[in-house]
N, C-alpha and C positions, 0 to 999 in steps of 0.2 A: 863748817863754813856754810852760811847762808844768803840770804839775800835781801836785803832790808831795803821797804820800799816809803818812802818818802814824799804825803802829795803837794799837788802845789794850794790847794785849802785844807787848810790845816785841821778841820773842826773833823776831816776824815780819818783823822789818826793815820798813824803806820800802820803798815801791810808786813807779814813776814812769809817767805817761801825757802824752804830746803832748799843742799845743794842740789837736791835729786829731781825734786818737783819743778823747778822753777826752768832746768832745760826741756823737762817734757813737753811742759805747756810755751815755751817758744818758739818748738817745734810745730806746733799746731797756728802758727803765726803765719806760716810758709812764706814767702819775698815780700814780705809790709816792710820789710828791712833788707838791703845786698848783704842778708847772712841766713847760712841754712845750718841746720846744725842736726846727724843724726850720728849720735856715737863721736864723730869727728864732726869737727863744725867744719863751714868754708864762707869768705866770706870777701868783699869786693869792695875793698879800703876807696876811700877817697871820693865815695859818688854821692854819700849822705855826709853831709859835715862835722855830724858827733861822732863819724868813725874815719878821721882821716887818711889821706894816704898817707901819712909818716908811722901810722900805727901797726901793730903786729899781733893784735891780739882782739878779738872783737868787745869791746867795752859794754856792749849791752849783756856779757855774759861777766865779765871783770870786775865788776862791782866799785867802781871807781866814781860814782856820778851819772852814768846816762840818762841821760832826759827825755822820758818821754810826753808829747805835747798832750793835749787834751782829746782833739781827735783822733789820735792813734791809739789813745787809753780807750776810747769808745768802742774802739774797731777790734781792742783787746778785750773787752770785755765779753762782746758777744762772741767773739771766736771762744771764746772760755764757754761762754753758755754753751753752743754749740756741741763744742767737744763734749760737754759734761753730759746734755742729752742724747748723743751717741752712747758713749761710756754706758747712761745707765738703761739704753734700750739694748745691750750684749746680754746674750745666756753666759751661766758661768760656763769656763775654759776650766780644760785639766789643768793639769799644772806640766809646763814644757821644760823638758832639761836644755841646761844653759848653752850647749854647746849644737843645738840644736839650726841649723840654716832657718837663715828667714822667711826661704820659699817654701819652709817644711810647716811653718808655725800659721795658725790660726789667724787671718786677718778680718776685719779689725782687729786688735789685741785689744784684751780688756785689760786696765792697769788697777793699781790699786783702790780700793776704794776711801781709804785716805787722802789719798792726792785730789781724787773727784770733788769731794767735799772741800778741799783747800779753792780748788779751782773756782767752783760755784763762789765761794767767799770773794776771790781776790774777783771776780765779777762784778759780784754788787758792789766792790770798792774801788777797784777801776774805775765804773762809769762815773762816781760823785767824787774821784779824787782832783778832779780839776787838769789831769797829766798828773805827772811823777817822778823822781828820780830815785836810782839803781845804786844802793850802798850795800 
């Protein structure tokens, strides 16, 4: 399962992101949406209109249509820059075992350098997709 992104000018082509990638970098969105999401998400139905109160599941992670506007793709893009220039100003980390506490593990965490590289991308396509929606 992925995430297929859809903009609203077309000449931007689609965007694709992993089921993996695509909550990391939402994470780094922090309250631009009433939904946070780290390992569990949580999220505050009914106060943005593409996530109603009658819903039960956050739709910008559900892959059903969410719509995001053109401003908020801006505001996603450079949070992506952002992230990505952190990311690549990290020294490499060991490698942490899984079972590992969070207070015990190296912060910032460096993530993969695949995902960096995605990110940068869905950047520069963010900001010319015009908005977008979440298939």
């Amino acid at each position: 399962m992925g995430y297929d992104f859809r903009p609203k000018k077309k000449d931007a082509g689609d965007f694709y992101l992993g089921a993996f990638s695509w909550p990391v970098l939402v994470e780094q969105f922090g309250c631009m949406f009433p939904f946070m999401q780290k390992i569990k998400w949580y999220c505050v139905f009914g106060i943005d209109e593409r996530m109603p109160a009658t819903d039960t599941y956050p739709r910008i992670i559900s892959n059903d249509g969410f719509k995001v506007r053109n401003d908020e793709a801006k505001m996603m893009a450079q949070m992506a820059r952002n992230y990505v220039a952190i990311q690549r100003s990290l020294p490499e980390q060991p490698e942490i075992p899984f079972n590992t506490p969070d207070e015990l593990k190296p912060w910032p965490r460096k993530i993969r350098t695949d995902f960096v590289d995605q990110f940068e991308k869905f950047a520069d396509w963010a900001e010319k997709s015009g908005g977008f929606s979440i298939h």
